[in-house]
PDB file with one MODEL, atoms N, CA, C and O in Angstrom:
MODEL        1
ATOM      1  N   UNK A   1       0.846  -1.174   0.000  1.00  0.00           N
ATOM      2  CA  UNK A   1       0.000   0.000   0.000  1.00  0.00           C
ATOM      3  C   UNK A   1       0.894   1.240   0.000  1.00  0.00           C
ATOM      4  O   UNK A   1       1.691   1.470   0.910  1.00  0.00           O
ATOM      5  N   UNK A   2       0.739   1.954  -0.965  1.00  0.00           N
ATOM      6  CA  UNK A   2       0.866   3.250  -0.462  1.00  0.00           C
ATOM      7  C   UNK A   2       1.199   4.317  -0.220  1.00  0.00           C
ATOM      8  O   UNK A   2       1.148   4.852  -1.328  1.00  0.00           O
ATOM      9  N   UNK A   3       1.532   5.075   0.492  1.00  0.00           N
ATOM     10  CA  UNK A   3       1.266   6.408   1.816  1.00  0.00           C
ATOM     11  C   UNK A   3       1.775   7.262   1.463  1.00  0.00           C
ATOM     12  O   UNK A   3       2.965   7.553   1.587  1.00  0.00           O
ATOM     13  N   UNK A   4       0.515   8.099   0.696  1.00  0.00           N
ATOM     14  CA  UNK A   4       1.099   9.558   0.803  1.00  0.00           C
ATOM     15  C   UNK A   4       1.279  10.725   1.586  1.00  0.00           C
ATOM     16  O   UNK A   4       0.359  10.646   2.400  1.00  0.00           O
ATOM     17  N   UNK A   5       1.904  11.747   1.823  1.00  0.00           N
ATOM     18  CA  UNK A   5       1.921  12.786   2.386  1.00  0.00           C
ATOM     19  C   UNK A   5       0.720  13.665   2.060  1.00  0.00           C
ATOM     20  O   UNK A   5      -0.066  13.670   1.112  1.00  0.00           O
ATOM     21  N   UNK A   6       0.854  14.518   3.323  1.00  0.00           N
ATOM     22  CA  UNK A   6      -0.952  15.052   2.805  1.00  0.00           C
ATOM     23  C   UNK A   6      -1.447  15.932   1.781  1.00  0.00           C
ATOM     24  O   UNK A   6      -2.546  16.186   1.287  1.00  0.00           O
ATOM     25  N   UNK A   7       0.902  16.678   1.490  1.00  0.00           N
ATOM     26  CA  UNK A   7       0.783  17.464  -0.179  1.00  0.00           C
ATOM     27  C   UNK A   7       0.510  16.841  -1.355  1.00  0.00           C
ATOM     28  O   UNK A   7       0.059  17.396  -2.357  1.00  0.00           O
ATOM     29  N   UNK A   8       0.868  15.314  -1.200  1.00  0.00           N
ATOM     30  CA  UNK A   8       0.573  14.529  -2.491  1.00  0.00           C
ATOM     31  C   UNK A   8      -0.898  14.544  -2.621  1.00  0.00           C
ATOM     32  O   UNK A   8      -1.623  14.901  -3.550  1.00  0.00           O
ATOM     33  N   UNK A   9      -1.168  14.032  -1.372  1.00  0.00           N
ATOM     34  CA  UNK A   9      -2.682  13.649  -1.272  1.00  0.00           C
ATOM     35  C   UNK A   9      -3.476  14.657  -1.950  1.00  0.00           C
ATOM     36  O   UNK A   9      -4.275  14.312  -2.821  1.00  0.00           O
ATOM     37  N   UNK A  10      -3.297  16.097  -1.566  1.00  0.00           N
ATOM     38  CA  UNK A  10      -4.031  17.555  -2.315  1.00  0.00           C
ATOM     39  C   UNK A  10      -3.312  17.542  -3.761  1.00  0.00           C
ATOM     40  O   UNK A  10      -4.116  17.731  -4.673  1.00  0.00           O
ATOM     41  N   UNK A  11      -1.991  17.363  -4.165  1.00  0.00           N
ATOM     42  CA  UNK A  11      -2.015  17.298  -5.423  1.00  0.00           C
ATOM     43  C   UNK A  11      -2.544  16.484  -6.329  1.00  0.00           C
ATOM     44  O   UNK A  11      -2.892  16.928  -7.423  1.00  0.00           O
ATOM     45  N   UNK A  12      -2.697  15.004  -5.960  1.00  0.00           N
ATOM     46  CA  UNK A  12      -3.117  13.689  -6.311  1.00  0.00           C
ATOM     47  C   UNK A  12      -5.180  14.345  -6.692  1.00  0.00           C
ATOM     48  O   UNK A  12      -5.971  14.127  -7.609  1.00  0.00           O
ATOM     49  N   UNK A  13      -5.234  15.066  -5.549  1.00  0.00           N
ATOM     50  CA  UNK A  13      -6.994  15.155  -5.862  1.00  0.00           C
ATOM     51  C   UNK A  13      -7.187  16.045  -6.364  1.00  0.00           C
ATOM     52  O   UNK A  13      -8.297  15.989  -6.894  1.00  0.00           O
ATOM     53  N   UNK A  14      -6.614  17.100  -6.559  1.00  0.00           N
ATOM     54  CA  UNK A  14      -6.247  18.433  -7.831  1.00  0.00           C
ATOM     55  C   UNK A  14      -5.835  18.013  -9.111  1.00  0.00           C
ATOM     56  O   UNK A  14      -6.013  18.641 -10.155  1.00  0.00           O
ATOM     57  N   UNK A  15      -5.431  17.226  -9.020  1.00  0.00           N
ATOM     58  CA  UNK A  15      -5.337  16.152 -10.325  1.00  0.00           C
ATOM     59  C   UNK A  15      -6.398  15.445 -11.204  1.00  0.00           C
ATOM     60  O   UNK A  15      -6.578  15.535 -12.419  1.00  0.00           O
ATOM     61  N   UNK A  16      -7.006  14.772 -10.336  1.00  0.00           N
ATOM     62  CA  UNK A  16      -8.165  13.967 -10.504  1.00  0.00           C
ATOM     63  C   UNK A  16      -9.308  14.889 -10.729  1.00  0.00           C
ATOM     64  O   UNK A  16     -10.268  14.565 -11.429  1.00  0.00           O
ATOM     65  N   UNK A  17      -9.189  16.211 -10.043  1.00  0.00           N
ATOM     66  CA  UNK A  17     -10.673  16.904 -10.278  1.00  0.00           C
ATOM     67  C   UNK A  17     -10.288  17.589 -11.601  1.00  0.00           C
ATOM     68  O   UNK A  17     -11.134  17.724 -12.485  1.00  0.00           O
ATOM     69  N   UNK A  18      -8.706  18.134 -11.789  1.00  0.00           N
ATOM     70  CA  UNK A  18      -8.786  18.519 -13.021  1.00  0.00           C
ATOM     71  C   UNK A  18      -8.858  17.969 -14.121  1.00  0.00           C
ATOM     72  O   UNK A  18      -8.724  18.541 -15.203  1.00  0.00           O
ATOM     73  N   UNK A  19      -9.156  16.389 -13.886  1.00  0.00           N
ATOM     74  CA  UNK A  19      -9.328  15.756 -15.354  1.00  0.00           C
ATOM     75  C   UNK A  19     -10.745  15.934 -15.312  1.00  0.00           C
ATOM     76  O   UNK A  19     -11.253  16.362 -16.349  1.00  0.00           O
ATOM     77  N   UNK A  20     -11.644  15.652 -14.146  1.00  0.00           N
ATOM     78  CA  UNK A  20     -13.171  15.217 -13.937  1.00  0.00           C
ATOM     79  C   UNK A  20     -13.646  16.760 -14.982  1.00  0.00           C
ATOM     80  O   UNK A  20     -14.436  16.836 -15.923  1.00  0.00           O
ATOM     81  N   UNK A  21     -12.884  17.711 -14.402  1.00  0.00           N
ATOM     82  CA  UNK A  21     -13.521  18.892 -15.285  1.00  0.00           C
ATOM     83  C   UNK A  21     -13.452  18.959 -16.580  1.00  0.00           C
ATOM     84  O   UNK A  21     -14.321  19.348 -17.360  1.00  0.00           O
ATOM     85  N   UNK A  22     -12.053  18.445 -16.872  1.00  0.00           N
ATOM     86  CA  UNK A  22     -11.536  18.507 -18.466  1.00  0.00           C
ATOM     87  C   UNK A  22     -12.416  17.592 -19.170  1.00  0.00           C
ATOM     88  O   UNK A  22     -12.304  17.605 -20.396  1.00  0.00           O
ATOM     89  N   UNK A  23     -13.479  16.605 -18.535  1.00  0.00           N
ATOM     90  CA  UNK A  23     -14.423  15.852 -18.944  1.00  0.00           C
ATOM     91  C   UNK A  23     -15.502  16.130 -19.095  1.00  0.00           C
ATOM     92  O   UNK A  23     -16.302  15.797 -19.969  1.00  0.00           O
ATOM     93  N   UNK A  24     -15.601  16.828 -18.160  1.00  0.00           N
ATOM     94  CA  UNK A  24     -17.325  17.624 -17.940  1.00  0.00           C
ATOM     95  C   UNK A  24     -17.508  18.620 -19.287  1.00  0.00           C
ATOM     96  O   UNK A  24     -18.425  18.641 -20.108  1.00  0.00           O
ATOM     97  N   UNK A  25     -16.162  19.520 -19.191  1.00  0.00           N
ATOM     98  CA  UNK A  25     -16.554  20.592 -19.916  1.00  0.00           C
ATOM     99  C   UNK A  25     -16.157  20.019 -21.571  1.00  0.00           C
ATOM    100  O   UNK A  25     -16.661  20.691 -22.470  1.00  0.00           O
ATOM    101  N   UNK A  26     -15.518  19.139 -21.881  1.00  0.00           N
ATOM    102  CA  UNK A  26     -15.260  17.887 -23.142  1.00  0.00           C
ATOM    103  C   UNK A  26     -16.517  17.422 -23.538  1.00  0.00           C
ATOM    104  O   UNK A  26     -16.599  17.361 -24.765  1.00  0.00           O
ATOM    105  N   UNK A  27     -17.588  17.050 -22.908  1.00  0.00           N
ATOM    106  CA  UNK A  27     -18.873  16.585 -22.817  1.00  0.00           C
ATOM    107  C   UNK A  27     -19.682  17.250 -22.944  1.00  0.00           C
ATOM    108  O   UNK A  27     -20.669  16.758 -23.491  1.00  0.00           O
ATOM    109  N   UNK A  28     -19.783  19.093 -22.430  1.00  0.00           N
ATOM    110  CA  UNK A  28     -20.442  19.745 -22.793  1.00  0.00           C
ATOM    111  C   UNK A  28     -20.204  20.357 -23.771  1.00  0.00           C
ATOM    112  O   UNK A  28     -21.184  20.973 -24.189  1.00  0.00           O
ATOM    113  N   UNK A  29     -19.327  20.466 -24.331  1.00  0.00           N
ATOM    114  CA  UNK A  29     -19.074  21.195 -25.281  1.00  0.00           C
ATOM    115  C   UNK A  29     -19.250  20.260 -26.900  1.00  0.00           C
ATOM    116  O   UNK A  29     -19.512  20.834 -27.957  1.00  0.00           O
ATOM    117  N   UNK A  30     -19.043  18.777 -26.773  1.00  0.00           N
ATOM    118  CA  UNK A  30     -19.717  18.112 -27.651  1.00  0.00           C
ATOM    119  C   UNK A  30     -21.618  18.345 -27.668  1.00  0.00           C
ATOM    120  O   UNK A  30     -22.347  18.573 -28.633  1.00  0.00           O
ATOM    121  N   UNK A  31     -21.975  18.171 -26.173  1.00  0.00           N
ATOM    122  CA  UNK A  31     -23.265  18.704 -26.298  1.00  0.00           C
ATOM    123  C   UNK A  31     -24.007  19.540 -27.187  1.00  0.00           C
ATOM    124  O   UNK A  31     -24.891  19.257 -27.995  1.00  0.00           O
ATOM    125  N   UNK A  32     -23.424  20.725 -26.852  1.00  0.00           N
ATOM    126  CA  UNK A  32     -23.638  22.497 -27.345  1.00  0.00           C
ATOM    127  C   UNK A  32     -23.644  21.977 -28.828  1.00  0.00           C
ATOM    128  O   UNK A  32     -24.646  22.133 -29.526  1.00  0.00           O
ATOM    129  N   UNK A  33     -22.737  21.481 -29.206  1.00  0.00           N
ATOM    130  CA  UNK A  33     -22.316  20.864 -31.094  1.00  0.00           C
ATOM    131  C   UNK A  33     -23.600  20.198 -31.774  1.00  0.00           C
ATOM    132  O   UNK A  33     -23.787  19.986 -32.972  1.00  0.00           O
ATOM    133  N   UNK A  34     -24.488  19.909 -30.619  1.00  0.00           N
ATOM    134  CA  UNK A  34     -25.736  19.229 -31.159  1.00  0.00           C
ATOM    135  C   UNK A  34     -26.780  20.565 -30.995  1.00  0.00           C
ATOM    136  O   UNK A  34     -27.981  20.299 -31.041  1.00  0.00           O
ATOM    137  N   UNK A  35     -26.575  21.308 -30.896  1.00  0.00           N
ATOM    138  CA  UNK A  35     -27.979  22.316 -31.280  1.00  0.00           C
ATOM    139  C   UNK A  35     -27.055  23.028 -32.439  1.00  0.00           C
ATOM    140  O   UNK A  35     -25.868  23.049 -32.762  1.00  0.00           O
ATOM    141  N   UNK A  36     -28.258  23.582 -32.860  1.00  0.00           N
ATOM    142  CA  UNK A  36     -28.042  24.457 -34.068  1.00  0.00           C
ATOM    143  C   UNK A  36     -27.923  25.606 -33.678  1.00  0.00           C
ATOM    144  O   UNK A  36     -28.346  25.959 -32.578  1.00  0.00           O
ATOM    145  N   UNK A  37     -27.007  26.821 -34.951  1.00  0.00           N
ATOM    146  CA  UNK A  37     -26.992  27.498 -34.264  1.00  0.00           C
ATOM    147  C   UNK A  37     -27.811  28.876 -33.183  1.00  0.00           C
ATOM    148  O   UNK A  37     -27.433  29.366 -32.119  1.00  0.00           O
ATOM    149  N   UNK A  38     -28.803  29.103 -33.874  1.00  0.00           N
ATOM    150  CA  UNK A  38     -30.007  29.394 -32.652  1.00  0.00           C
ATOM    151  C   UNK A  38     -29.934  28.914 -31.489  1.00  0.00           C
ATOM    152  O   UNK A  38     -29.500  29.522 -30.510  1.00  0.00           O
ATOM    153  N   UNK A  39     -30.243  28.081 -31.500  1.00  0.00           N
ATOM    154  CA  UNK A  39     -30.219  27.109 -30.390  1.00  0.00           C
ATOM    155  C   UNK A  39     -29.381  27.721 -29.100  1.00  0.00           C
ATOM    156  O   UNK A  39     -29.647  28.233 -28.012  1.00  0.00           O
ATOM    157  N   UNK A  40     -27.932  27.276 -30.056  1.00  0.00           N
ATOM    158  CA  UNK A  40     -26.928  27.444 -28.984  1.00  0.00           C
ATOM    159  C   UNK A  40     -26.510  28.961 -28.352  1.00  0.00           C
ATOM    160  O   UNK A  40     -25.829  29.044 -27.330  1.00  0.00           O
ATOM    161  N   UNK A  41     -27.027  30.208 -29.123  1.00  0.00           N
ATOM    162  CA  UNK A  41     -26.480  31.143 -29.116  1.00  0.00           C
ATOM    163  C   UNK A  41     -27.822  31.354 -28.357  1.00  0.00           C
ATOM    164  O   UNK A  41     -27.390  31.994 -27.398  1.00  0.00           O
ATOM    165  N   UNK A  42     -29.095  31.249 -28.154  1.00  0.00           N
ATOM    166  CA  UNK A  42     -30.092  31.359 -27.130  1.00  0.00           C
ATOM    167  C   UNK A  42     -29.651  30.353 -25.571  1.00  0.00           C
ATOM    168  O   UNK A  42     -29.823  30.858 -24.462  1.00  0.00           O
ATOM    169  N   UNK A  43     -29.219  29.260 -25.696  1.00  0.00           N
ATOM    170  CA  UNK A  43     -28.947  28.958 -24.654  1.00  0.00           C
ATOM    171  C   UNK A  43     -27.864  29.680 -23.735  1.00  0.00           C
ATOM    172  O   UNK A  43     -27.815  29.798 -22.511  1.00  0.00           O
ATOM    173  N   UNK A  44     -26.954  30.153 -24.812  1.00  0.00           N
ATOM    174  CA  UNK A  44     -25.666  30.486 -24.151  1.00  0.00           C
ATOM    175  C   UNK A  44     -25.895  31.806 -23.615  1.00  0.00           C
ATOM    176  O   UNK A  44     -25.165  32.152 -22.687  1.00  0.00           O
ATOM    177  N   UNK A  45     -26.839  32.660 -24.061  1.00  0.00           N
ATOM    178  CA  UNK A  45     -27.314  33.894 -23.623  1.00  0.00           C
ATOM    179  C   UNK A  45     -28.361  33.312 -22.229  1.00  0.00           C
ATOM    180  O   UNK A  45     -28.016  33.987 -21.259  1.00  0.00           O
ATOM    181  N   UNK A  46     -29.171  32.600 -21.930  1.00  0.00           N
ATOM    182  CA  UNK A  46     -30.218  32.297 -21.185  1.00  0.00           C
ATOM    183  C   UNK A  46     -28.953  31.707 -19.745  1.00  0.00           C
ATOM    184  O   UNK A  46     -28.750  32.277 -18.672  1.00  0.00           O
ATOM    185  N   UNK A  47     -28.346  30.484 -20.244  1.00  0.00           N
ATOM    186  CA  UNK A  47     -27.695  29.891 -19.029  1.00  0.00           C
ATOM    187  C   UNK A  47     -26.275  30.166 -18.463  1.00  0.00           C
ATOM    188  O   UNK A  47     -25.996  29.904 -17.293  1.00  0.00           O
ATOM    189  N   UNK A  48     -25.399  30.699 -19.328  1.00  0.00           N
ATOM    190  CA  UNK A  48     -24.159  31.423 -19.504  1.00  0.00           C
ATOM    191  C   UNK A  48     -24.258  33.058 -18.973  1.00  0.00           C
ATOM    192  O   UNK A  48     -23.740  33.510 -17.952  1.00  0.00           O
ATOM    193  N   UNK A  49     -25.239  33.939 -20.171  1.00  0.00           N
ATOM    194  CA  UNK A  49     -24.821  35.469 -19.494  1.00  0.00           C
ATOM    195  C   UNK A  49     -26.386  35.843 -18.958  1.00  0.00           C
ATOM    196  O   UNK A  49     -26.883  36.969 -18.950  1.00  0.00           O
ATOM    197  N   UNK A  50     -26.909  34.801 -18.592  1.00  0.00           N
ATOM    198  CA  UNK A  50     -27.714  34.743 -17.255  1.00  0.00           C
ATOM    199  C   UNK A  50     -29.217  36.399 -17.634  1.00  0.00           C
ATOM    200  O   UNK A  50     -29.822  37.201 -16.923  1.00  0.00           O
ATOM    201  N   UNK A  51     -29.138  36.052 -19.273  1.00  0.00           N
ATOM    202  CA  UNK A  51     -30.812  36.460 -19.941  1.00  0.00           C
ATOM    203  C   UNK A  51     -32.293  36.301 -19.726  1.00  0.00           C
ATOM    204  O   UNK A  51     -32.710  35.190 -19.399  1.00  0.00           O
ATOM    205  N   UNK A  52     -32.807  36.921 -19.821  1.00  0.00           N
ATOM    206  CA  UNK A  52     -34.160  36.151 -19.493  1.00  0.00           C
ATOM    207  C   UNK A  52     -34.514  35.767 -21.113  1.00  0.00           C
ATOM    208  O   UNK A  52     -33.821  35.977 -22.109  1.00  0.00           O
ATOM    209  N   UNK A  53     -35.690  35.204 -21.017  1.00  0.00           N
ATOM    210  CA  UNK A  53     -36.316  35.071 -22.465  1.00  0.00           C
ATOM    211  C   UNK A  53     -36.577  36.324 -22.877  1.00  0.00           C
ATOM    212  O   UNK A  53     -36.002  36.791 -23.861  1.00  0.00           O
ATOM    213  N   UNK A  54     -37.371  36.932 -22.255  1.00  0.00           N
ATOM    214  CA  UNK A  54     -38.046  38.352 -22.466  1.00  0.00           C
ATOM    215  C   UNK A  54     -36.563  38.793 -23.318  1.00  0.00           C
ATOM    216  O   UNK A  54     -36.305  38.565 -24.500  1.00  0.00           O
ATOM    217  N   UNK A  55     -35.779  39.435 -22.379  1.00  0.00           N
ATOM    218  CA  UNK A  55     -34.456  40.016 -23.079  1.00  0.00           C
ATOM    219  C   UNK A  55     -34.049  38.905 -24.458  1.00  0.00           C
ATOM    220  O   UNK A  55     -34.004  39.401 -25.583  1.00  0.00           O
ATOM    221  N   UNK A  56     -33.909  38.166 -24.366  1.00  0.00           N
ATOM    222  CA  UNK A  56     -33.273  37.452 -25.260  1.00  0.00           C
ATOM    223  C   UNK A  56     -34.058  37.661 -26.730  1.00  0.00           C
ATOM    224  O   UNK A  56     -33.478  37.697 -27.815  1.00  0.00           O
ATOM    225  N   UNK A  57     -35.567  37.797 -26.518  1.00  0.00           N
ATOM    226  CA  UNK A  57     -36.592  38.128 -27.493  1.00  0.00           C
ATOM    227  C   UNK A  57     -36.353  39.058 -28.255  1.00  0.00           C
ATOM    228  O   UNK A  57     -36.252  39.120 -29.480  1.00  0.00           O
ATOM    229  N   UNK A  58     -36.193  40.418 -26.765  1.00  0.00           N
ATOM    230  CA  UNK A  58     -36.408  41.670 -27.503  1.00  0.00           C
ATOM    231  C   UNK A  58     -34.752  41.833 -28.219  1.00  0.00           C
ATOM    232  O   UNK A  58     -34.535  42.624 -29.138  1.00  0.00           O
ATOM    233  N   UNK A  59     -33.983  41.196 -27.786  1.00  0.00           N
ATOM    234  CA  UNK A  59     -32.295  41.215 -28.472  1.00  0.00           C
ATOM    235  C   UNK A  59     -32.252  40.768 -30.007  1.00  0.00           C
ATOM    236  O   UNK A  59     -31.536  41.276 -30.870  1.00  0.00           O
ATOM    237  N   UNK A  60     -33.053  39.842 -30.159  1.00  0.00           N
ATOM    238  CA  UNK A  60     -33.243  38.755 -31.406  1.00  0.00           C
ATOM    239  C   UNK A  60     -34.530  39.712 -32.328  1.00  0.00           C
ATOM    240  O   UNK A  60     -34.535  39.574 -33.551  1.00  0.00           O
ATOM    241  N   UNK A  61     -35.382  40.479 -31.796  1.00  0.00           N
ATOM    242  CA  UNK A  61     -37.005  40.546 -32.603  1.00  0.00           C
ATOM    243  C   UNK A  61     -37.491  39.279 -32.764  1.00  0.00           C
ATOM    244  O   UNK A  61     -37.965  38.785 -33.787  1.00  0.00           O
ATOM    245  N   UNK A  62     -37.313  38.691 -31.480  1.00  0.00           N
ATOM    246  CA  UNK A  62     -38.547  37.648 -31.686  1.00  0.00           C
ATOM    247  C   UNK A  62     -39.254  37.108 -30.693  1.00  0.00           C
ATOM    248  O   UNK A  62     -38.435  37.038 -29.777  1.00  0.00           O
ATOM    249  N   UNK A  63     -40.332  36.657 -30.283  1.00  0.00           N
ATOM    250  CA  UNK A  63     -41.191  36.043 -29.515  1.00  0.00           C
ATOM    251  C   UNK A  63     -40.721  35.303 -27.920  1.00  0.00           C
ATOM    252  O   UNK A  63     -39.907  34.413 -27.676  1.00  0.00           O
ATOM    253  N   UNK A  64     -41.282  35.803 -27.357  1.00  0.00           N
ATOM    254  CA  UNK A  64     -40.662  35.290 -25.732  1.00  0.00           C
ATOM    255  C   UNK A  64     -41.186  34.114 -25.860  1.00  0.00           C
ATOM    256  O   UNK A  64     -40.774  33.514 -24.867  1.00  0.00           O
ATOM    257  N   UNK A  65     -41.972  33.258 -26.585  1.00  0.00           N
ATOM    258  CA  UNK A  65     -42.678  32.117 -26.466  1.00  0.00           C
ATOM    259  C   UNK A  65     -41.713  31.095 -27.491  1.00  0.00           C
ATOM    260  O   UNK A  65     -41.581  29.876 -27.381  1.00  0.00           O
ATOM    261  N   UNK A  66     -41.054  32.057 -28.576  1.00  0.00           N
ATOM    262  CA  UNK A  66     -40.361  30.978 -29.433  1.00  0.00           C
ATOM    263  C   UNK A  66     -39.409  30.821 -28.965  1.00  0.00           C
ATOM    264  O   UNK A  66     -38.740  30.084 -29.689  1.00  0.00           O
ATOM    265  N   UNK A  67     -38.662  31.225 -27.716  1.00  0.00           N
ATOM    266  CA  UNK A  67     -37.485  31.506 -27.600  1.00  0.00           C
ATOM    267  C   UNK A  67     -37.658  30.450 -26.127  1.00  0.00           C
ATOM    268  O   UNK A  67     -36.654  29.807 -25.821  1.00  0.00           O
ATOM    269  N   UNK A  68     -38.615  30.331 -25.463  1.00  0.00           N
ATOM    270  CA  UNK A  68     -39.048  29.576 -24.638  1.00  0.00           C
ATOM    271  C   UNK A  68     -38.617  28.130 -25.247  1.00  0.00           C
ATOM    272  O   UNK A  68     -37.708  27.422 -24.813  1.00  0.00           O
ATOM    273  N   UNK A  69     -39.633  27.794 -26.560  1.00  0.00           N
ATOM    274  CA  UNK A  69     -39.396  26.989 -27.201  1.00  0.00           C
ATOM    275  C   UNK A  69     -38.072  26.227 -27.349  1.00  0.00           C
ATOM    276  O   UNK A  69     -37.591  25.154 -26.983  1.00  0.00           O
ATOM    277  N   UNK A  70     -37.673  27.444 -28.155  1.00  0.00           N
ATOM    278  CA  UNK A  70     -36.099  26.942 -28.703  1.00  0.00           C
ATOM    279  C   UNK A  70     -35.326  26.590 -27.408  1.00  0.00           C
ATOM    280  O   UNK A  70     -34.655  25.566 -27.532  1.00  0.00           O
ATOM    281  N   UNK A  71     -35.268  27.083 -26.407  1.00  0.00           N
ATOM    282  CA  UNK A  71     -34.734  26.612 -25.077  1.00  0.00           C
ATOM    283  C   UNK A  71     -35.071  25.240 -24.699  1.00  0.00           C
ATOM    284  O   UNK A  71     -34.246  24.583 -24.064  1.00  0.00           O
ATOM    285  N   UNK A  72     -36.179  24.753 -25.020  1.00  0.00           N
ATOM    286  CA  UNK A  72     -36.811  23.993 -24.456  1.00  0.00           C
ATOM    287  C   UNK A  72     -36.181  22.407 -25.173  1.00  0.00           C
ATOM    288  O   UNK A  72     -35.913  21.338 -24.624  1.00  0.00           O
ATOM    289  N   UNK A  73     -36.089  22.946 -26.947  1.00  0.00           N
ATOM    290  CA  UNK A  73     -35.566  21.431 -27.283  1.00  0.00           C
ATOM    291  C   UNK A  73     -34.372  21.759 -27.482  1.00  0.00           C
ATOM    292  O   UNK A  73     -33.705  21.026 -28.211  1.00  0.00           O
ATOM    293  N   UNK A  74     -33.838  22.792 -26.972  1.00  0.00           N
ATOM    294  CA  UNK A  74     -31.863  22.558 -26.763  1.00  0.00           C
ATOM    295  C   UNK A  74     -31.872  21.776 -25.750  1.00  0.00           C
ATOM    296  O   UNK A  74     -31.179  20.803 -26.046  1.00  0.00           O
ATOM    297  N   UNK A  75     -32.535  21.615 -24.083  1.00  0.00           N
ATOM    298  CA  UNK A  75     -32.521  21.441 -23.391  1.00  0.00           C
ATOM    299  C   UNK A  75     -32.857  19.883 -23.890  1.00  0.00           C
ATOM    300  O   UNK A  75     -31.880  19.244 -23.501  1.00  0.00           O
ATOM    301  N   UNK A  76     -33.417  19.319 -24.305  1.00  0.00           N
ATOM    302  CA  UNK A  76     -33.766  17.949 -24.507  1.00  0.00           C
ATOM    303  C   UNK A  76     -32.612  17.446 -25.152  1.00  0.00           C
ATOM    304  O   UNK A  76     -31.948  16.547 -24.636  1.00  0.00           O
ATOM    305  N   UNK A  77     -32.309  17.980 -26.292  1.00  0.00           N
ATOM    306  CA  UNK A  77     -31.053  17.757 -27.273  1.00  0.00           C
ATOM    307  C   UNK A  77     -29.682  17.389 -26.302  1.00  0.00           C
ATOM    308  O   UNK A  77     -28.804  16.571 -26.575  1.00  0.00           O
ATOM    309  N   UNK A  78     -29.765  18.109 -25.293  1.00  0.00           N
ATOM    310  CA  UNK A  78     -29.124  18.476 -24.083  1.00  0.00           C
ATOM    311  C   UNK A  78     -28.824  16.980 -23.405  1.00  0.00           C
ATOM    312  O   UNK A  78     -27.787  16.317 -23.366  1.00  0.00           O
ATOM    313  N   UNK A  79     -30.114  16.734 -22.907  1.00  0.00           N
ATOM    314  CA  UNK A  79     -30.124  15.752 -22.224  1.00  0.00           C
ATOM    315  C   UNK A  79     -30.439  14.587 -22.710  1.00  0.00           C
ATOM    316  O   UNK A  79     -30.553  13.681 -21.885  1.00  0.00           O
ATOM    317  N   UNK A  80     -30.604  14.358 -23.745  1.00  0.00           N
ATOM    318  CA  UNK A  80     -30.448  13.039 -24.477  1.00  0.00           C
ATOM    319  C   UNK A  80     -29.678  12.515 -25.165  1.00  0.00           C
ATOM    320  O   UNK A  80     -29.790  11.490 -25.837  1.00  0.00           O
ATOM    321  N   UNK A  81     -28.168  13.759 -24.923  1.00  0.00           N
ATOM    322  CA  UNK A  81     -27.163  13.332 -25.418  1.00  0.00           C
ATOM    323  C   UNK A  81     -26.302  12.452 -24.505  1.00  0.00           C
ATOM    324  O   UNK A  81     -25.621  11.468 -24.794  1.00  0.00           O
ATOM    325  N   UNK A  82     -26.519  13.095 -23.256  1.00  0.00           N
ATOM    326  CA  UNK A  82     -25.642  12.615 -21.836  1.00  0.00           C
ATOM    327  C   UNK A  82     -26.191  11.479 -22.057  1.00  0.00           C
ATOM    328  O   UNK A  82     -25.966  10.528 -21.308  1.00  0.00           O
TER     329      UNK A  82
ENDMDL
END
């Protein structure tokens, strides 16, 4: 077995989380690749620089309801990729 010191130990898990991320964000970013671009440039405004629909509507000239929409099957696209 074994035994690290408790600097390894924090480097060893600074390690490991920086791959877990380099995965996460590897994964999302194949994600994002599955909407179109609408899609992605409404999501990235809505969940990224933290838009409402309303704004995102009146930014675009278009409908707080289509934009609802379009959120709605990025979000599926989203999750049926994971």
């Amino acid at each position: 077995m074994l035994i690290l010191s408790s600097a390894e130990d924090e480097f060893v898990e600074r390690v490991e989380q920086h791959e877990i991320n380099a995965k996460r964000q590897s994964s999302a970013a194949l994600a994002l690749d599955k909407l179109t671009e609408v899609q992605r440039r409404r999501y990235v405004m809505y969940h990224a620089q933290g838009m409402t629909e309303c704004e995102i509507a009146d930014e675009e000239g278009s409908t707080q309801q289509a934009i609802s929409k379009s959120l709605a099957w990025a979000e599926k696209k989203i999750k049926n990729f994971g």
